[in-house]
N, C-alpha and C positions, 0 to 999 in steps of 0.2 A: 220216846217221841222228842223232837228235835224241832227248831224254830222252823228251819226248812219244809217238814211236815208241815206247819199249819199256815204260811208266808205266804201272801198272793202276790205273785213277783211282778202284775201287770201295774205300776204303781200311777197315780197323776200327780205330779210335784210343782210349784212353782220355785221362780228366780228370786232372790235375792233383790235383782233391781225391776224385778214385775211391780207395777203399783197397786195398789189399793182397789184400782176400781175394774184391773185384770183377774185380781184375788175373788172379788165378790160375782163375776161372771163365772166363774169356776164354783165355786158356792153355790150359786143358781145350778148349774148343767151338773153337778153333781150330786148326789147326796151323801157327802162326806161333811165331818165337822171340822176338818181340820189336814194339811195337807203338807207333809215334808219338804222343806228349803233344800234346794239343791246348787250348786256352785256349774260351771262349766264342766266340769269332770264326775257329775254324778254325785259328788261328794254332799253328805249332809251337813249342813249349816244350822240350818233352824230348823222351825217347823210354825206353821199360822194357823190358828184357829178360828171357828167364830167367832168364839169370844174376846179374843185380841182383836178384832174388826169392829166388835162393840163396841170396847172399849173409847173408840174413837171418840163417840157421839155422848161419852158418859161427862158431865163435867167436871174437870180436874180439881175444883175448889168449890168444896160443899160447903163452905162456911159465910153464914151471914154475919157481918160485922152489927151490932147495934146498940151505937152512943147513949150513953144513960144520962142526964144530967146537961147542966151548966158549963161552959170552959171559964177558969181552968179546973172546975172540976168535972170531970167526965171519966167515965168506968165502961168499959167495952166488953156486952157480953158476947157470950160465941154459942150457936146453934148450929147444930147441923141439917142441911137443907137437902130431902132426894127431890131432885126437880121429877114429875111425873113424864114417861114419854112422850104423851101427845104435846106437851108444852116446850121441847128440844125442838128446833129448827133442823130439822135431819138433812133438809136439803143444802143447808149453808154448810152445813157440816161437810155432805158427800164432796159438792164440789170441793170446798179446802183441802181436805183430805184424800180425793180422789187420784193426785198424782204423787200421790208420797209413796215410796220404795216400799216393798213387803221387810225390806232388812231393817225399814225404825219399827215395826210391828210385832214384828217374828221374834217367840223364847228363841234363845239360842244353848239354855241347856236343854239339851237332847238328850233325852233315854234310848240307847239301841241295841242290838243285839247284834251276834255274827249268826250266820246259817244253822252254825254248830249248837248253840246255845242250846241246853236241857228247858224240855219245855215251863220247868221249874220255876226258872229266872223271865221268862215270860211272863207268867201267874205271878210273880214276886213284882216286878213293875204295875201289872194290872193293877192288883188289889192293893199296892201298897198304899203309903201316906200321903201320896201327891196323886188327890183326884183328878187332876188335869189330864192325868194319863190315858187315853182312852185308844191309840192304838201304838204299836211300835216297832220303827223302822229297823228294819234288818240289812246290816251292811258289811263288806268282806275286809277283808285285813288293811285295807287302803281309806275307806270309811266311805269307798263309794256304795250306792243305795243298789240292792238286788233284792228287794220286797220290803211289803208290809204287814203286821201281824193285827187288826183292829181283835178285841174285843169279843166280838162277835164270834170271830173265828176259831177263836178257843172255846166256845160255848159250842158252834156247832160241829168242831172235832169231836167233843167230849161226846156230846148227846151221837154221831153216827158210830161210835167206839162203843157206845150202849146198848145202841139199834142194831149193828152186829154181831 
């Protein structure tokens, strides 16, 4: 079995200069977590996740500064602060964030595979060390994108290769 076999070649990609708030309407209309950067020529760039769109709204500097004492004697301890969701301003956020390019968001290392790939090197990305991994673009000698391989689809290769 080969990447080909298991690759749904119908793919949904965004741009590189799509923004943020193109990203998240593609989010909503589809049920994917995550969806391959593509260049003008098909070619893979990145790829955007939910969780890179999180990220947005997470604060950069979880640390609370707090003066101990008298000047000039004063000692600064450091805590770490997870602000709760409900208390993030998501809307100050969306808008800031909402016209910034998919390419400051997007990994741009990318796991992919060619057509030819033994379905081996599939399962060896899946399960590997980098749980981010959850689906992976299949692209031809050029690096332009001709499918995707989610996760899923090797689960339900496997199980109709069972049921046969």
């Amino acid at each position: 079995m080969q990447a080909r076999d298991l690759m749904e070649a119908e793919v949904k990609t965004v741009a590189p200069d799509d923004d943020v708030a193109d990203a998240f309407k593609k989010f909503a209309r589809y049920e994917f977590s995550g969806f391959p950067v593509v260049d003008d020529e098909d070619r893979v760039v990145g790829v955007v996740t939910e969780s890179d769109l999180v990220d947005l709204f997470e604060p950069d500097d979880e640390t609370l500064w707090i003066p101990i004492g008298l000047p000039p004697f004063v000692d600064t301890l450091t805590y770490q602060v997870k602000a709760p969701w409900g208390d993030l301003d998501l809307g100050v956020d969306m808008i800031r964030n909402a016209d910034r390019p998919i390419s400051d968001v997007m990994s741009t290392d990318v796991a992919t595979v060619t057509p030819d790939a033994p379905i081996d090197d599939v399962l060896d990305l899946l399960v590997g060390d980098d749980p981010d991994i959850n689906r992976v673009p299949v692209v031809d000698d050029d690096g332009r994108l001709v499918g995707i391989i989610a996760r899923q689809d090797v689960i339900r290769a496997f199980r109709d290769k069972r049921l046969a």
